[in-house]
Each structure stands twice: as C-alpha cells, then as structure tokens.
C-alpha positions as CSV (number, residue, x, y, z in Angstrom):
1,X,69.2,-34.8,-2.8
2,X,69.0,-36.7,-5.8
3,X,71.4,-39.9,-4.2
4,X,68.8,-39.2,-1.4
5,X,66.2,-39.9,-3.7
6,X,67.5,-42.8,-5.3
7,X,68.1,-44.4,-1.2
8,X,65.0,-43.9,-0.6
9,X,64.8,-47.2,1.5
10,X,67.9,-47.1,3.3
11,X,67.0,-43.0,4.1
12,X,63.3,-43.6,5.7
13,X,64.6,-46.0,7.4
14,X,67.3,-44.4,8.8
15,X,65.4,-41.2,9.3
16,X,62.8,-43.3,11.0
17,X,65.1,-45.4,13.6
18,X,67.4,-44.5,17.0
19,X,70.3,-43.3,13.9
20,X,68.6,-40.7,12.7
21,X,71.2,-38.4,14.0
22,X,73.9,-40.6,12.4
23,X,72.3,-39.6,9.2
24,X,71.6,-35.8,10.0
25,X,75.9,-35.5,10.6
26,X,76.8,-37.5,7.2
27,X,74.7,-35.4,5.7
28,X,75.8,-32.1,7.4
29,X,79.4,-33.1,6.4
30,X,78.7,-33.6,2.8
31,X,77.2,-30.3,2.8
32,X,79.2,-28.2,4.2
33,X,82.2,-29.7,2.4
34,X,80.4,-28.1,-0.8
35,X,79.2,-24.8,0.9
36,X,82.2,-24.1,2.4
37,X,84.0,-24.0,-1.1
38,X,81.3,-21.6,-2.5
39,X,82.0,-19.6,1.0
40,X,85.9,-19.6,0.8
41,X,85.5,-18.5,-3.8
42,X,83.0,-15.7,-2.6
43,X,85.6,-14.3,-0.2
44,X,88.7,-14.4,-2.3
45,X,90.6,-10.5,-2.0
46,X,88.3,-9.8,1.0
47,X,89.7,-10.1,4.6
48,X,87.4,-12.1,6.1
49,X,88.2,-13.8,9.2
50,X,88.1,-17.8,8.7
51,X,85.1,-18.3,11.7
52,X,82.7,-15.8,9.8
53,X,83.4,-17.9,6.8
54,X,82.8,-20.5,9.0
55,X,79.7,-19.6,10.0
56,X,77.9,-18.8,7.1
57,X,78.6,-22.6,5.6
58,X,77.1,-23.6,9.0
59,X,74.0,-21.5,8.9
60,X,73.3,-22.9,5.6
61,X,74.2,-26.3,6.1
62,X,71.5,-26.6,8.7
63,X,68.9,-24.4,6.6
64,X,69.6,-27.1,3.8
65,X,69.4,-30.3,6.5
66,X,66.5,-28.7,7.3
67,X,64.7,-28.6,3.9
68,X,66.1,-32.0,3.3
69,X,64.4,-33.2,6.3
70,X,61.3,-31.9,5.7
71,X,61.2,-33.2,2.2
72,X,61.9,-37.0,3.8
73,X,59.3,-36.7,6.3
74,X,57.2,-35.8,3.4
75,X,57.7,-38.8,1.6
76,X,60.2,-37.4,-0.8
77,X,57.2,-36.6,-2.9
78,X,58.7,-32.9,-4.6
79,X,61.6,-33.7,-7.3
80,X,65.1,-32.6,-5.5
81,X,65.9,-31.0,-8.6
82,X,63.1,-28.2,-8.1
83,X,63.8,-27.7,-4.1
84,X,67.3,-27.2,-5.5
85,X,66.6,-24.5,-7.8
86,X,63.7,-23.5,-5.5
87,X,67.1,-23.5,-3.1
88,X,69.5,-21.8,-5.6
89,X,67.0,-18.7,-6.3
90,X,67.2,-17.9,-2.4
91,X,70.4,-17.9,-1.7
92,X,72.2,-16.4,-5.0
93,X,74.0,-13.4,-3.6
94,X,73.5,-14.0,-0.1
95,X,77.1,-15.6,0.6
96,X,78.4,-12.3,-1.1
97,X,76.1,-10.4,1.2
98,X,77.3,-11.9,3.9
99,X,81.4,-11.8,3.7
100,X,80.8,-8.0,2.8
101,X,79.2,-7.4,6.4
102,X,81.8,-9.4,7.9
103,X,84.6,-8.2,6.0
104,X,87.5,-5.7,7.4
C-alpha cells in the first residue's frame, strides 16, 4: 500500500480510467504472490490439498483488493501502515484456522 501511496497520481488515475481492471489484476498478482507464501508456511506437515490452499490466498487477495480499493476511492486519506495492522489484527490465525478445516 505504501508504493500505492507514494503513486498516488499514476493510481487515481488509473483507478479512475477504462484500465481500472488492468490495475485491480497487477495488484491481485502481487498479492497473492505474498499470501500464498504465508498460505503454503502455515500448512507445512499438514495434508492439505493444493486448491484449498489455493483458495484461501484467493479469498484474501480480493478481501485485501477490496480494502485497497476502498482506501483509493477515499482519497488515500488513512496511512496504509494502520489499515495494514488494522489488516494484520484480523487475519492473525485465520490462515491456520483454515488449513485445519481443510486438512485430511
């Protein structure tokens, strides 16, 4: 959020134009390049079949597009840093949580 932030231009305007989808996959990519790492740590020695894991990087990929779509249509007013511990507090456990339920 923070290289979002320091965009700022180049992100309204992007958010605001025909692209705005261009923008909503880069950042789904870069996102669930990091959450899928947390995902796949979380479930080492559990059997965990790879489309749960899957899933659960994708379900919070979009939670987090979400939030960081809100935030730009807000002006980018809140500092990132807060929604990201605002973020953190959430979803501490949750991944956990969620390969035990799918686990075998």
């Amino acid at each position: 959020m923070i290289e979002i932030k320091n965009n700022q231009d180049l992100v309204m305007n992007t958010y605001q134009s025909i692209y705005r989808d261009l923008l909503e996959k880069y950042i789904y990519r870069v996102i669930y390049s990091y959450i899928i790492v947390v995902v796949e740590r979380q479930a080492i020695g559990m059997s965990v079949d790879q489309k749960h894991k899957d899933f659960i990087a994708h379900f919070y990929s979009l939670a987090f597009i979400s939030l960081i779509f809100e935030w730009v249509k807000d002006g980018m007013k809140d500092d990132p840093k807060d929604i990201v511990e605002q973020t953190g507090v959430l979803v501490q456990g949750d991944f956990k949580k969620a390969l035990n339920k799918y686990a075998k």
